[in-house]
C-alpha positions in Angstrom: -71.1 7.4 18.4 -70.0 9.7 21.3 -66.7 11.0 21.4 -64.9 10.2 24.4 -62.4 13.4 25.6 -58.9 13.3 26.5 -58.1 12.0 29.8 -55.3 13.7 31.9 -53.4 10.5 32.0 -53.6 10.6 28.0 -52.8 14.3 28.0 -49.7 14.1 30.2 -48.6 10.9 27.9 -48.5 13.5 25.0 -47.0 16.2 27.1 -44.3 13.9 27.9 -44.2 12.7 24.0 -43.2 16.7 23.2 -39.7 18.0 24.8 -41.0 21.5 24.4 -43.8 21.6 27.0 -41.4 21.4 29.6 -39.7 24.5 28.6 -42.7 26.4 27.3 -45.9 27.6 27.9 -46.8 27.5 24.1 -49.9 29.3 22.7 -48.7 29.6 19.6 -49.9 26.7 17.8 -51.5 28.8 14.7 -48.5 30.1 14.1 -46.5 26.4 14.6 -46.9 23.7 16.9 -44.8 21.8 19.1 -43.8 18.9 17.1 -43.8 15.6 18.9 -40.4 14.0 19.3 -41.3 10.9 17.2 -41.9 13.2 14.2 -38.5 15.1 15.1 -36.7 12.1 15.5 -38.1 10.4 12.1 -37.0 13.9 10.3 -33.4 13.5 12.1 -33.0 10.4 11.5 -33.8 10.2 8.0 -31.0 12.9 7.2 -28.4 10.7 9.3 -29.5 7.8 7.1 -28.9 10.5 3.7 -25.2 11.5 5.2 -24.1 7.8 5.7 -26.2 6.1 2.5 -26.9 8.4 0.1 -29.4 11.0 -1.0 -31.1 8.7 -3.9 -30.5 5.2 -1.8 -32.2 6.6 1.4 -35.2 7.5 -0.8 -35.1 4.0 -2.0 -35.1 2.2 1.2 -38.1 4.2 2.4 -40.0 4.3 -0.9 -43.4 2.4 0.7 -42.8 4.7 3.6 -43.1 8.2 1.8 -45.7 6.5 -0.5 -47.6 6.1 2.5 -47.8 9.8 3.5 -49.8 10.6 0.4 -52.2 7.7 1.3 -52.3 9.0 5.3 -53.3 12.6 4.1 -55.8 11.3 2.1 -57.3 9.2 4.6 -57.1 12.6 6.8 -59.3 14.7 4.4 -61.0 11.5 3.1 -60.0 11.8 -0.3 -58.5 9.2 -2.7 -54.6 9.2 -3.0 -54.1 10.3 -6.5 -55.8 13.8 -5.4 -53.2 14.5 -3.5 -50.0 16.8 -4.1 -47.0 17.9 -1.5 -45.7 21.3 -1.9 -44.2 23.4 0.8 -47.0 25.3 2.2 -50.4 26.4 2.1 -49.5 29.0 0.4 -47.8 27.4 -2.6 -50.7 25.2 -3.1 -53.2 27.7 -2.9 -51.7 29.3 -5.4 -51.0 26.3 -7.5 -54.8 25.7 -7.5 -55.9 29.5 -8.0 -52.9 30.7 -10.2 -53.9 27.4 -12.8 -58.0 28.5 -13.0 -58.3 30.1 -16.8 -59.7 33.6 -15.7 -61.1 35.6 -18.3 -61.8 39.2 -18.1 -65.5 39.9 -16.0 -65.1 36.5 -14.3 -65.9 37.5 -10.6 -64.3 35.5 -7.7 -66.5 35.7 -4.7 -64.3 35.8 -1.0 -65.1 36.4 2.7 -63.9 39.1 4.7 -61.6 36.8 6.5 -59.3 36.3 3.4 -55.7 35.6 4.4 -53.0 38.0 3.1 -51.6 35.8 0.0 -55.0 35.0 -1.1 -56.1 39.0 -1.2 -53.0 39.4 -3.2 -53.9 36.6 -5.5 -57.2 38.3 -6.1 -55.5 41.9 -6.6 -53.3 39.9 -9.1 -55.7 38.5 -11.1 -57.6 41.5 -11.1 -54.5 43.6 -12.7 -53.5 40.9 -15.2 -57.0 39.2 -16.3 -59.3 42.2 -15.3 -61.0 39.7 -12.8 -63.4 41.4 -10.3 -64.3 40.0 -6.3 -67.0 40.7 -4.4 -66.2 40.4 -0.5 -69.1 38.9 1.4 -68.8 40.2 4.7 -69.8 39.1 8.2 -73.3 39.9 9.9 -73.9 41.7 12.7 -72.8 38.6 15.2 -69.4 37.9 13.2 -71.6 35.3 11.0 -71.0 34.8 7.0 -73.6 35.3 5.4 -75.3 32.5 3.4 -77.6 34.2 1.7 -75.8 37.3 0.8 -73.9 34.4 -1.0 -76.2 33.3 -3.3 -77.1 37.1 -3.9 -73.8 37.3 -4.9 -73.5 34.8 -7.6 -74.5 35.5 -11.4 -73.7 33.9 -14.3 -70.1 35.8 -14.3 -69.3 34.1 -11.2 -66.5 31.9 -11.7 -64.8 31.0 -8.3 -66.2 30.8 -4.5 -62.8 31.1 -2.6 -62.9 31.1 1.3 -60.6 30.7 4.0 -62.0 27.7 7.0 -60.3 29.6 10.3 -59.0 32.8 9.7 -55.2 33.9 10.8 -56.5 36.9 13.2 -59.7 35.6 14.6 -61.0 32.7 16.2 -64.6 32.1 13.9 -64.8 29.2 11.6 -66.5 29.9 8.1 -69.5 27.4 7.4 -67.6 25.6 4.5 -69.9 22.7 3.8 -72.8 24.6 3.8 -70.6 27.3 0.9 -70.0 24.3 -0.6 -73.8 23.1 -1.2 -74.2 26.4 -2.8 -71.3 26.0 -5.1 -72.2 23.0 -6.2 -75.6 23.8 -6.9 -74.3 26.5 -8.9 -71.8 24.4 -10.9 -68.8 26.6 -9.0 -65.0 26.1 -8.7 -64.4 26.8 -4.7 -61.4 26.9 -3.2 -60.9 26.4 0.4 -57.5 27.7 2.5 -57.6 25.1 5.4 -54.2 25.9 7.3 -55.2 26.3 10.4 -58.0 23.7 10.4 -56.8 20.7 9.7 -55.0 18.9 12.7 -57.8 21.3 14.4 -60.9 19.8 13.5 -62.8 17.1 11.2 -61.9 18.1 7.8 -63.8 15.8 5.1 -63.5 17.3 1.3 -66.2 15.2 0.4 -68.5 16.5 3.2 -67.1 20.2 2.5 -67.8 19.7 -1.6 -64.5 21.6 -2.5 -62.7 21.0 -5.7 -58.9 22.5 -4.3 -58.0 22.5 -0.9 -54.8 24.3 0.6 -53.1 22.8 4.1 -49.7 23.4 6.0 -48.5 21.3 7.9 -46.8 22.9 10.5 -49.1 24.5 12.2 -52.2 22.1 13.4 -50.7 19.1 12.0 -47.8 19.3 14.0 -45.1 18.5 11.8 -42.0 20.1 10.4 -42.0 23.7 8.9 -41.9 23.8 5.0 -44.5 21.0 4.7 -48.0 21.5 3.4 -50.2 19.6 0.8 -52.6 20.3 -1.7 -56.1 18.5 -2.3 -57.0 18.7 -6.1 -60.7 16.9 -7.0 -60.2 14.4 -9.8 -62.9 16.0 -12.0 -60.9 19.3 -11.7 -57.0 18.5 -11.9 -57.3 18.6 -15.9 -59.2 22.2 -15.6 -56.6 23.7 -14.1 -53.1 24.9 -15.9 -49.9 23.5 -14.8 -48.0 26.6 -13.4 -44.7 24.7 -13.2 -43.5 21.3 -14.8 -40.5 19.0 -15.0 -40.1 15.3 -15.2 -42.2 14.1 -12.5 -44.9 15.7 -14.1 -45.2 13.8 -17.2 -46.6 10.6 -17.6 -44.4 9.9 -20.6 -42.2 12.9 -22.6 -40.4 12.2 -26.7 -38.7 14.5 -28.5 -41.6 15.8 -29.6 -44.3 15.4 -27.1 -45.5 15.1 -23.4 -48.6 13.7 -21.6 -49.2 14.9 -18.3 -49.9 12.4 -15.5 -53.1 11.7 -14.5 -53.1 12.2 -10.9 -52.8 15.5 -8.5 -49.1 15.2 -8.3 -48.9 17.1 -11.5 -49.0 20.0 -9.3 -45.9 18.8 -7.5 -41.8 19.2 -8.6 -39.1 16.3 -8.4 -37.1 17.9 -6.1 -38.4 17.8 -2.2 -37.2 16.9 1.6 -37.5 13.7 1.5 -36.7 13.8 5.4 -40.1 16.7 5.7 -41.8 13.9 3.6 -41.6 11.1 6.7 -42.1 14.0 9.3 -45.3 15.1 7.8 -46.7 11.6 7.4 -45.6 10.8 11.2 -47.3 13.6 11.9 -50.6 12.9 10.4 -50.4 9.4 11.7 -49.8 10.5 15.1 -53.1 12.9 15.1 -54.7 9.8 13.2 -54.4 8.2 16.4 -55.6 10.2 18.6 -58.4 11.0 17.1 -59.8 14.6 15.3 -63.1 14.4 16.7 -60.9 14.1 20.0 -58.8 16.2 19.8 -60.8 19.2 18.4 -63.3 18.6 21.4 -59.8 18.8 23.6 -59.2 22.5 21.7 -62.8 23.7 21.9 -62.6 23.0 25.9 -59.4 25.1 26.0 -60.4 27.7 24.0 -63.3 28.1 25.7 -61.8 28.8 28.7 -59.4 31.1 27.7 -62.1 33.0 26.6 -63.9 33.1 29.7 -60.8 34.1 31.4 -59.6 36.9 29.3 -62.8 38.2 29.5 -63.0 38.3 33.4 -59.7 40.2 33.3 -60.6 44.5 33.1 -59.1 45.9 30.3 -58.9 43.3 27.8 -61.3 42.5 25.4 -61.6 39.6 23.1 -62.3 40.2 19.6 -63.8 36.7 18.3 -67.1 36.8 17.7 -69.1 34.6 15.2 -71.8 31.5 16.5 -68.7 29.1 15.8 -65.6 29.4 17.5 -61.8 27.7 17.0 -58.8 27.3 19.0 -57.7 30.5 17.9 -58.4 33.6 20.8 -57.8 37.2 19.7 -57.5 40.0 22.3 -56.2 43.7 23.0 -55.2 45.3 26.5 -55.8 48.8 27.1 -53.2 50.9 27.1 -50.6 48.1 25.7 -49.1 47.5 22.6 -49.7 43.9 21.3 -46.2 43.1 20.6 -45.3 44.3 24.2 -47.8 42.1 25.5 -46.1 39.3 23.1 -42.6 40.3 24.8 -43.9 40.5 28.5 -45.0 37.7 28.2 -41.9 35.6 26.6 -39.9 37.1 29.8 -42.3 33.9 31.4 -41.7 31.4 29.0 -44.9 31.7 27.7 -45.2 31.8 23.8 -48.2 33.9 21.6 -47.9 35.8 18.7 -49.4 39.2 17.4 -51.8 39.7 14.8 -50.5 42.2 12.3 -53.8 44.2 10.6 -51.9 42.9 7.2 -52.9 39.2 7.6 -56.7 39.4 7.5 -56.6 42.5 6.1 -60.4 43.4 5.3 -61.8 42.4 8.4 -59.2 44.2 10.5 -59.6 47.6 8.5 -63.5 46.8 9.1 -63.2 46.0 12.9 -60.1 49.6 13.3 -57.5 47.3 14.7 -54.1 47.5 13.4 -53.5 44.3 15.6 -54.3 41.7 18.5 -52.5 39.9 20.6 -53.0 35.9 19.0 -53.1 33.0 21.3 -54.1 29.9 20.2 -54.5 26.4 21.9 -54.0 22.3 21.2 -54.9 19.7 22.7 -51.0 19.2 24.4 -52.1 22.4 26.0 -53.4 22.8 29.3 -56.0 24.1 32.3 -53.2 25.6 34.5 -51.1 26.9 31.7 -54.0 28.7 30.5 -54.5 30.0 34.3 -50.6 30.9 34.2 -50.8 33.2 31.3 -54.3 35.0 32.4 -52.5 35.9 35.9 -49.9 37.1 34.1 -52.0 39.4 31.8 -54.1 40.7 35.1 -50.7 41.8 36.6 -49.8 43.8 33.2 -53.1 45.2 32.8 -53.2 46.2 37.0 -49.6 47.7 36.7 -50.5 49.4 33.1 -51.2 53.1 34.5 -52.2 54.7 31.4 -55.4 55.3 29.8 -57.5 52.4 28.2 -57.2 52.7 24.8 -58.0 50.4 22.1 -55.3 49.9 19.2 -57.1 51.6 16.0 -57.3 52.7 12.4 -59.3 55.8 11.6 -62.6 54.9 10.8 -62.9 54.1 6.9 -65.1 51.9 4.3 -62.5 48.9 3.2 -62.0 49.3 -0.9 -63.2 45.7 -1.1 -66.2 45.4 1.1 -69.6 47.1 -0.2 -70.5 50.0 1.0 -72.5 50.6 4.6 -76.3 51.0 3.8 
């Protein structure tokens, strides 16, 4: 079935549906999108309903309603309801699903180099406290994981394959189904850190062949900050250790015993925004209805021409590389600091972030950046914006009178990556 694109009237519809485009130029959907007002006004008006009825009655009233975000995310990833658990962040449910693996000492978790921050830390932790060890695949020559260094990799010690879809300082996207035919073939536990994809792109944990699966929701997804779920595989929720438990996670509790419920929201706590709850559902139901396969042919259209752009501009260079691009467009200017560009470019209304070295930190150190200039694109988003911003940039980079230079490290093997032959 072909995918139709956007049209402009649909894109202006949905520029109109988000009060911020009219302020902003905003390329800073990786770091959080624009929500759209019917997902802020669900989230207000839930609290109003809270101040006026009651904290407990409110959740009463809209019990089918928050129900029915656990059964939109699941249509989202294509997974069944009772795999799925909301938690904060990405980062609180990939830890929840990497924190509750039983690591022995030797067990060896295999990563890319385009970890994010909190997972590297993870690994380093497990490392000092269970004597775990990680091998770091890195990229090929072209920016490519490698598949068959993979299954090089993997020996009977192997316990974990944990990769990141879309990495925070880059715009490649890691070939996670195909990973996932390999872990599977291997009887694997794989772990897969899908914050910036999903709301991007088609994400199908049945397709992909992960057991745990770690999403935000506030950055692709478009809803509120401090949303996020996790995806548990049924087969796997009993293998993994409950890091936290109160009285939502028991199926029944006596004075002298407990049994754990039987569904992912084990994982989950009592206590939660019931307001961030509706926002995140409204959220996924809005992209629902757009369509991912539409909107992530909207993004690639975008992204692509930012690239082109940037690249015709002297003295910036773009720093994706890979055969399979994102939304996601890294760069540097010659001669400017990243977070000046970031601030030059606020003084137009126009929003990006910076890249900090820290957040992908062992392809960074690899690469000798200690940081690019992050833009990043949806499907809101569009041609003359992007043209706005790249005229802006050629003006900087024509008024810039000092020396190109590129932002670097000293030149140095990364602890985790294998040595160069």
């Amino acid at each position: 079935m072909k995918v139709t694109p956007l049209t402009e009237t649909e894109i202006q519809q949905l520029r109109a549906e988000t009060k911020g485009t009219a302020r902003k130029i905003h390329f800073n959907n990786a770091g959080a999108s624009m929500p759209p007002d019917v997902v802020v006004e669900t989230v207000v008006n839930y609290l109003t309903e809270e101040a006026i009825l009651g904290g407990y009655e409110t959740e009463a009233k809209y019990h089918a309603q928050l129900e029915n975000t656990y059964a939109l995310i699941a249509r989202l990833i294509n997974a069944e309801k009772d795999e799925v658990a909301l938690v904060e962040n990405a980062s609180t449910a990939w830890i929840l699903a990497f924190s509750g693996i039983d690591f022995k000492k030797g067990d060896v978790v295999i990563t890319s180099e385009m970890e994010y921050v909190t997972n590297l830390i993870g690994f380093l932790n497990a490392k000092k406290t269970h004597g775990i060890e990680i091998k770091v695949i890195p990229n090929d020559e072209r920016g490519n994981f490698s598949l068959d260094k993979l299954e090089e990799a993997i020996t009977p010690r192997t316990k974990l394959i944990a990769i990141t879809h879309i990495p925070s300082t880059a715009g490649g996207v890691l070939p996670v189904a195909e990973i996932g035919k390999i872990a599977r073939k291997h009887g694997l536990l794989y772990l897969v850190d899908a914050c910036q994809s999903v709301g991007q792109m088609l994400v199908d944990v049945k397709e992909i062949g992960c057991d745990m699966l770690a999403v935000t929701g506030r950055k692709y997804l478009r809803a509120p900050r401090g949303t996020g779920f996790l995806y548990v595989r049924k087969e796997v929720q009993d293998q993994l250790k409950l890091i936290f438990m109160d009285g939502h996670t028991a199926q029944w509790v006596s004075e002298k015993d407990f049994k754990v419920r039987d569904d992912a929201r084990r994982f989950e706590l009592y206590e939660k925004n019931r307001a961030l709850t509706l926002g995140l559902g409204k959220a996924v139901e809005y992209a629902l209805d757009i369509g991912l396969d539409r909107i992530w042919l909207r993004i690639l259209h975008l992204a692509g021409l930012m690239r082109r752009q940037l690249e015709n501009i002297d003295g910036i260079m773009v720093h994706d590389n890979g055969d399979h691009k994102c939304g996601i467009i890294t760069f540097s200017v010659n001669g400017i600091d990243g977070t000046a560009i970031k601030n030059k470019l606020a003084e137009k209304q126009i929003n990006v972030s910076v890249g900090k070295a820290v957040s992908t930190l062992i392809y960074m150190n690899k690469n000798h950046l200690t940081c690019v200039v992050r833009t990043s694109v949806h499907y809101y988003n569009t041609e003359e914006e992007i043209m706005t911003m790249c005229d802006a940039l050629a003006a900087m980079t024509n008024a810039n009178k000092e020396p190109g230079r590129q932002e670097s490290r000293d030149k140095k093997e990364h602890p985790l990556l294998p040595a160069a032959s």
